[in-house]
SERO-4910 file (N, C-alpha, C, O; in steps of 0.05 Angstrom, whole numbers):
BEGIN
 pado doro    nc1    nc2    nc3   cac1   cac2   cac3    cc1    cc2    cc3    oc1    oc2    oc3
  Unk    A   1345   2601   2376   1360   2586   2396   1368   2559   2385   1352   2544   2375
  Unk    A   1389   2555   2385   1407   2527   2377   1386   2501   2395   1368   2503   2410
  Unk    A   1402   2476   2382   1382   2455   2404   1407   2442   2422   1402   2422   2435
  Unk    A   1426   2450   2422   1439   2437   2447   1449   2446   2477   1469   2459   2471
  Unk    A   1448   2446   2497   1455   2459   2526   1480   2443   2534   1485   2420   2527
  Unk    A   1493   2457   2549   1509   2451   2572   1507   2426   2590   1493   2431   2610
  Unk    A   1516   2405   2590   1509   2401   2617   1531   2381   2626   1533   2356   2622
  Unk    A   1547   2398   2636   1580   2397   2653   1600   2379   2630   1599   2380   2605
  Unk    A   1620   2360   2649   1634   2347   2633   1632   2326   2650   1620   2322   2671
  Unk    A   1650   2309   2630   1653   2277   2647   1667   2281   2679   1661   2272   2701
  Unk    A   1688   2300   2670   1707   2290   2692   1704   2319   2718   1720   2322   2736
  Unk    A   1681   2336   2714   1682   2360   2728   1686   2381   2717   1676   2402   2726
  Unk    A   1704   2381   2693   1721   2411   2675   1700   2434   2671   1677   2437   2663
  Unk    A   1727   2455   2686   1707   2476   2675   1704   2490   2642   1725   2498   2632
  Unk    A   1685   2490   2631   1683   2506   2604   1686   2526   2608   1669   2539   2619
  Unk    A   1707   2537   2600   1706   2572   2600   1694   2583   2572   1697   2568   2552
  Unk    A   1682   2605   2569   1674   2613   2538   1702   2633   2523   1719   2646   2535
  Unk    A   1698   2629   2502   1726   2657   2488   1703   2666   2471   1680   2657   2467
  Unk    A   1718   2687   2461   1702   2703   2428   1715   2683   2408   1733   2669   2418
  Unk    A   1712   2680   2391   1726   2667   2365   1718   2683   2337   1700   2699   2339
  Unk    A   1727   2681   2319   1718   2698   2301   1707   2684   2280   1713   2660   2275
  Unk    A   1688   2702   2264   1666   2692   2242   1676   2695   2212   1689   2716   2212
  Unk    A   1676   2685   2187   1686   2699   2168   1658   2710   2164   1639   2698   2173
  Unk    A   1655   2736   2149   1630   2740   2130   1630   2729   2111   1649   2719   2098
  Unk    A   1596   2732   2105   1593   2721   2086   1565   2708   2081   1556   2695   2061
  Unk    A   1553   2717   2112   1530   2712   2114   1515   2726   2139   1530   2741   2153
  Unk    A   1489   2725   2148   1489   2740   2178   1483   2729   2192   1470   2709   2186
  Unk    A   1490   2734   2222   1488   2708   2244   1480   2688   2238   1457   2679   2238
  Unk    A   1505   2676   2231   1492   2653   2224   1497   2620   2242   1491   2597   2234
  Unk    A   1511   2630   2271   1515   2621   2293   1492   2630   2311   1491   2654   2317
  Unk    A   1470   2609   2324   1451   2614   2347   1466   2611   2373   1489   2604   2375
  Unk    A   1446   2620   2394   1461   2602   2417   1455   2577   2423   1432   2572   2430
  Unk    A   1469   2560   2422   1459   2535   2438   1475   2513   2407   1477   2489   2407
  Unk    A   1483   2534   2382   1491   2517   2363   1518   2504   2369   1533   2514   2386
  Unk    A   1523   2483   2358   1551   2473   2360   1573   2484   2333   1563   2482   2311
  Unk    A   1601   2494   2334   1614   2514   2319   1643   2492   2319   1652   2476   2335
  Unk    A   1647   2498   2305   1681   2476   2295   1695   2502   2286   1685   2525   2285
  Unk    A   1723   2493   2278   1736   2506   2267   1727   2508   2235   1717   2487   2227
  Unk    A   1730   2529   2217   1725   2535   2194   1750   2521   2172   1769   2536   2166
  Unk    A   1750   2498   2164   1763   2484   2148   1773   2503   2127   1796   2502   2117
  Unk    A   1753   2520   2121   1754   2537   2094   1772   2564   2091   1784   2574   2072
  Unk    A   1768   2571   2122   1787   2608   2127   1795   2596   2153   1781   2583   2169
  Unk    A   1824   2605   2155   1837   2599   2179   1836   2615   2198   1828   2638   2194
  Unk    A   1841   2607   2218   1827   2628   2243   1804   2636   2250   1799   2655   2265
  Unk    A   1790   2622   2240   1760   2622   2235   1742   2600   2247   1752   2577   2245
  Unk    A   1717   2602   2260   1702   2574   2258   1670   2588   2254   1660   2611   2256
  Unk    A   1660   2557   2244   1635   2554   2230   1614   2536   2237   1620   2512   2238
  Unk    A   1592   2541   2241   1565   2527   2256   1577   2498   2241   1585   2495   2218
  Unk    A   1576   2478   2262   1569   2454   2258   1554   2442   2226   1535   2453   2217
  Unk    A   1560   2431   2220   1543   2423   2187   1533   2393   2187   1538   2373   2201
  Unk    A   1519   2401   2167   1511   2364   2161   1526   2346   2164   1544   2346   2148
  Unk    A   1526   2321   2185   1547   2293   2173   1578   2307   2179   1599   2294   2176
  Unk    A   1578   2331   2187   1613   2340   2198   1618   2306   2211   1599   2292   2219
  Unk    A   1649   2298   2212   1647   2278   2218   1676   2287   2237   1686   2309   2238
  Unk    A   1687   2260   2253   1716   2267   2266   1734   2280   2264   1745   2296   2280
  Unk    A   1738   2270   2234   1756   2291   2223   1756   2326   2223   1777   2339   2221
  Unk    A   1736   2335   2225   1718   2351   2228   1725   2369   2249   1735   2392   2250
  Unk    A   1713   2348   2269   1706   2359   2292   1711   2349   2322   1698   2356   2343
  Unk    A   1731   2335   2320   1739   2315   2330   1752   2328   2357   1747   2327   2381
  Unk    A   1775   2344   2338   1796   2363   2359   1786   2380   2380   1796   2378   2402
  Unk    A   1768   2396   2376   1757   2406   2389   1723   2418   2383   1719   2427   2361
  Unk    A   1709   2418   2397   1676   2434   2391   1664   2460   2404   1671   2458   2428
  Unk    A   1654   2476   2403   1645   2494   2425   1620   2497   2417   1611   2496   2394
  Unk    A   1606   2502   2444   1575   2512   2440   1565   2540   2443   1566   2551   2465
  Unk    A   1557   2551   2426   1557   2577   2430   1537   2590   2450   1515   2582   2459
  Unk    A   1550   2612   2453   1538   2620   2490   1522   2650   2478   1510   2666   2493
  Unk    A   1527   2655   2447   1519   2683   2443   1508   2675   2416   1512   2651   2411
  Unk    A   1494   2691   2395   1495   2694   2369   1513   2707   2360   1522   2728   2370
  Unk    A   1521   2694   2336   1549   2710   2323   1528   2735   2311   1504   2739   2309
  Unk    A   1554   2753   2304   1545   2773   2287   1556   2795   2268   1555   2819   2267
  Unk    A   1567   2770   2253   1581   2768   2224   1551   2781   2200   1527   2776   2200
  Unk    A   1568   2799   2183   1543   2802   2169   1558   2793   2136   1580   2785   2129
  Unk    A   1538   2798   2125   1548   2792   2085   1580   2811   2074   1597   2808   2057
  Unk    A   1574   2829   2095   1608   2846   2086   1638   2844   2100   1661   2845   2092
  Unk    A   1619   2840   2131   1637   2842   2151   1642   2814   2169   1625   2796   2173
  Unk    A   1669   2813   2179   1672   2788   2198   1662   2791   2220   1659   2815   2227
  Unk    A   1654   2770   2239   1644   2784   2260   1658   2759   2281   1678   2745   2275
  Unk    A   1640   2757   2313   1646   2741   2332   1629   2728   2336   1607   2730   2325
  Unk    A   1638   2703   2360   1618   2683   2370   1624   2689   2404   1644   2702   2411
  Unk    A   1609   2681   2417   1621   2675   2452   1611   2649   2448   1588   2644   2441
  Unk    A   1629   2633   2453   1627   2599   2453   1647   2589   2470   1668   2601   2470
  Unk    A   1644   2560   2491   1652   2552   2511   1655   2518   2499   1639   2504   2487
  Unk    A   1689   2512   2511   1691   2488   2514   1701   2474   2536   1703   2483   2559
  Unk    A   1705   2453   2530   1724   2428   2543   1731   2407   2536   1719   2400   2516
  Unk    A   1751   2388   2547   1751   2363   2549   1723   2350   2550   1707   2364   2561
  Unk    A   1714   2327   2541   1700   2304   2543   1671   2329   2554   1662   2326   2577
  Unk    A   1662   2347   2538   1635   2366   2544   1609   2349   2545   1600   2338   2525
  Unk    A   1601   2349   2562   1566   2340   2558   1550   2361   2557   1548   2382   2570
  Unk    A   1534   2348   2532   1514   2360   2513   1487   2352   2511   1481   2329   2505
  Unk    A   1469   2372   2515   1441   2345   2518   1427   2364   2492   1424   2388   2490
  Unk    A   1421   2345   2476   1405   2353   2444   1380   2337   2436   1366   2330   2454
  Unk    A   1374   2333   2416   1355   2324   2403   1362   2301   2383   1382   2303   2368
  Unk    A   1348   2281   2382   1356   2265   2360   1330   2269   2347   1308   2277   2354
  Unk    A   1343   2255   2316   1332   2260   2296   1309   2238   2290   1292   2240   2273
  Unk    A   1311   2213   2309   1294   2193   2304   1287   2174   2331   1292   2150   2332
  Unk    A   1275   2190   2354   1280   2182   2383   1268   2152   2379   1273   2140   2400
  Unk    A   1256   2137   2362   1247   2115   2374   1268   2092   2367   1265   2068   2375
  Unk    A   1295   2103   2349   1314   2093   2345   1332   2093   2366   1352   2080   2361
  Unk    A   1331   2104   2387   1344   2097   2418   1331   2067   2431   1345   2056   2449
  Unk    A   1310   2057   2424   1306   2040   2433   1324   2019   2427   1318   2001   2443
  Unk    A   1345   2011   2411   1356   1998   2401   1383   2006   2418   1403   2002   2405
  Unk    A   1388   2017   2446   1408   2015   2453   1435   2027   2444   1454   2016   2455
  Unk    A   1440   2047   2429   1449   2063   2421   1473   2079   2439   1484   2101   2435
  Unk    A   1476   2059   2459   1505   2080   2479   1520   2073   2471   1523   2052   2458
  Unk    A   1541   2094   2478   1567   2087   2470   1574   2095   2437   1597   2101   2430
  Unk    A   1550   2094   2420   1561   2098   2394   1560   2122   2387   1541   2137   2388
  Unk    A   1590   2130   2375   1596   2153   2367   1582   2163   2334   1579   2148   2315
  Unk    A   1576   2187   2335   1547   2186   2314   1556   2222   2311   1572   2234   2324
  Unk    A   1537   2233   2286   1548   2254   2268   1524   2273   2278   1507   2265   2294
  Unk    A   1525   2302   2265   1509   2315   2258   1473   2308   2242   1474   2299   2219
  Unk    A   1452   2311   2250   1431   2315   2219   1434   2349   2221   1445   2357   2241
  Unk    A   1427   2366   2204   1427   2391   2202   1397   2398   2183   1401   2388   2161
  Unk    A   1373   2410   2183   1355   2411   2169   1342   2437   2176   1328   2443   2196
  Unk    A   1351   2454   2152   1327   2480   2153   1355   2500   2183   1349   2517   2200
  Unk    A   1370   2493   2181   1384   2499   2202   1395   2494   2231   1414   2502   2244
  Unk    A   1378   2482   2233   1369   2455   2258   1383   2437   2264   1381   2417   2249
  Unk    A   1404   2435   2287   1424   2408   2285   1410   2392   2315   1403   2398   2338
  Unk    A   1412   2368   2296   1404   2353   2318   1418   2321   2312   1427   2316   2290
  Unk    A   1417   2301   2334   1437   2283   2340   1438   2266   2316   1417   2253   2319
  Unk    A   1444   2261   2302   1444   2236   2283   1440   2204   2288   1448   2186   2273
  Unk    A   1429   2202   2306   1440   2168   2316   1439   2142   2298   1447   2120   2304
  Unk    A   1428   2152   2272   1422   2134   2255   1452   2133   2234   1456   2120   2214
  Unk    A   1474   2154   2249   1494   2158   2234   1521   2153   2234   1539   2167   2223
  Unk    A   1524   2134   2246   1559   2126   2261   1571   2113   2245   1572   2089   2249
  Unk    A   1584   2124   2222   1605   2130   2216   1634   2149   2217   1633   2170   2204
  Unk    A   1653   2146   2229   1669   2170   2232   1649   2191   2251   1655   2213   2242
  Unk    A   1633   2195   2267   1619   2201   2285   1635   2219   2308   1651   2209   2323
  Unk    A   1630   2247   2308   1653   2257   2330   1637   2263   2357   1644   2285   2366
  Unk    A   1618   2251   2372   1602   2255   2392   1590   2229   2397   1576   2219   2380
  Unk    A   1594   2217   2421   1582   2189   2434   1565   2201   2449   1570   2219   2465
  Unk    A   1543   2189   2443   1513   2176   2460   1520   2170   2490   1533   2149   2494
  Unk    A   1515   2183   2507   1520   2172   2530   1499   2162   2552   1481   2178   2557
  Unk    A   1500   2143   2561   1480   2124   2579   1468   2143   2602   1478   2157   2619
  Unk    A   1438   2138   2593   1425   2165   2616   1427   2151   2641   1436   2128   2642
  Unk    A   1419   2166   2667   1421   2154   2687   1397   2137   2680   1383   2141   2660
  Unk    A   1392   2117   2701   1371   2095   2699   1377   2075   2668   1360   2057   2667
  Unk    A   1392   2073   2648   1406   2061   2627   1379   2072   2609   1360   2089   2610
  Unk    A   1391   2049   2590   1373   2057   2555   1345   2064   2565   1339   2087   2563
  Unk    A   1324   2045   2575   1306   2053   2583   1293   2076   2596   1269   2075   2601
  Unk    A   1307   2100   2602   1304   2123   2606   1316   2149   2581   1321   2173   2586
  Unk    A   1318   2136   2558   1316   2158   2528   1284   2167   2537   1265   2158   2549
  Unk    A   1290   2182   2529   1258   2194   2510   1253   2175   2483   1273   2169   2469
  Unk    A   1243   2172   2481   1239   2151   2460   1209   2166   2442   1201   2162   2419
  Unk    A   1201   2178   2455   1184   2190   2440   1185   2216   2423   1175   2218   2401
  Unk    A   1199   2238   2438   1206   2268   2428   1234   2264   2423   1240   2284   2409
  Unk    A   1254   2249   2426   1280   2252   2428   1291   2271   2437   1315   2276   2433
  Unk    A   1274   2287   2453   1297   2313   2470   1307   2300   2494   1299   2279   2504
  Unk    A   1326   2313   2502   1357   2320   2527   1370   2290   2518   1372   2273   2536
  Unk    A   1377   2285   2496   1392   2262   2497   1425   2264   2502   1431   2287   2495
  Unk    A   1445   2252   2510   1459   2271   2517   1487   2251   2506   1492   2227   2507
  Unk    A   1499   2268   2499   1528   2270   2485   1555   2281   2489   1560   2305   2490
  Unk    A   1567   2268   2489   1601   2272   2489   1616   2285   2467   1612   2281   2443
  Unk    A   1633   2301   2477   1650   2310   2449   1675   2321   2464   1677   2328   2487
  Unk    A   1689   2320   2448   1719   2323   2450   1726   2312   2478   1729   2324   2499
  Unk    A   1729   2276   2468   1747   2259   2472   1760   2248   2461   1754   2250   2437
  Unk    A   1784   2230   2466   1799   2218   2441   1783   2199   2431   1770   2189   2449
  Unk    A   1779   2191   2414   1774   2167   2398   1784   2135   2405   1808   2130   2403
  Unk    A   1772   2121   2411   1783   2100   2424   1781   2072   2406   1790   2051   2414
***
């Protein structure tokens, strides 16, 4: 299971899911719950989220996958993954006691480890996903586990 969930959008939008397609070349190598970009590498294609992916990246659009792909080493396969406008995302960061420092608003990257994507907050540079203010403000992070921290993606860049 991927580490990121659903949870609505800014403005109401509905996420609808599509299939998208996998290149082979490896096997499922999309979970559910992973975040998937377009495949820079084969066109018409997209590819699990990566290390430090940055705006450029991933900027245009993101989806979270709603299925495991199931692409194998010979063959291409599919994903079921869902987007939108301005998607909220609640994940994991990679260093929760580094939320203490107030951390909204800043747009921040991928960590990826052992397969595992989780929030980068220690990483805003070119960053395609903002930190967004929990209800009750900073003082309600997890600051201890860094789970349901929650994030924005595919908005414009401001």
């Amino acid at each position: 299971m991927g580490d990121f969930k659903f949870n609505g959008s800014l403005y109401g939008l509905e996420a609808p899911s599509e299939t998208l397609d996998v290149v082979a070349g490896g096997t499922a190598t999309v979970a559910i719950g992973d975040l998937v970009r377009i495949d820079d590498g084969n066109a018409g294609y997209v590819k699990k989220c990566a290390n430090g992916d940055t705006n450029t990246l991933c900027l245009e659009k993101v989806w979270l996958a709603v299925s495991a792909s199931d692409e194998t080493a010979s063959a291409d396969g599919t994903v079921k993954a869902m987007t939108c406008p301005y998607m909220r995302l609640l994940g994991t960061v990679t260093t929760p006691a580094n939320l203490l420092q107030a951390l909204i608003n800043t747009r921040v990257t991928l960590d990826v480890s052992a397969g595992t994507q989780k929030i980068d907050e220690n990483h805003t540079t070119n960053g395609f996903m903002r930190i967004k203010r929990p209800v009750g403000g900073a003082s309600c992070f997890d600051t201890t586990n860094g789970y349901d921290t929650e994030v924005v993606v595919n908005e414009a860049v401001s």
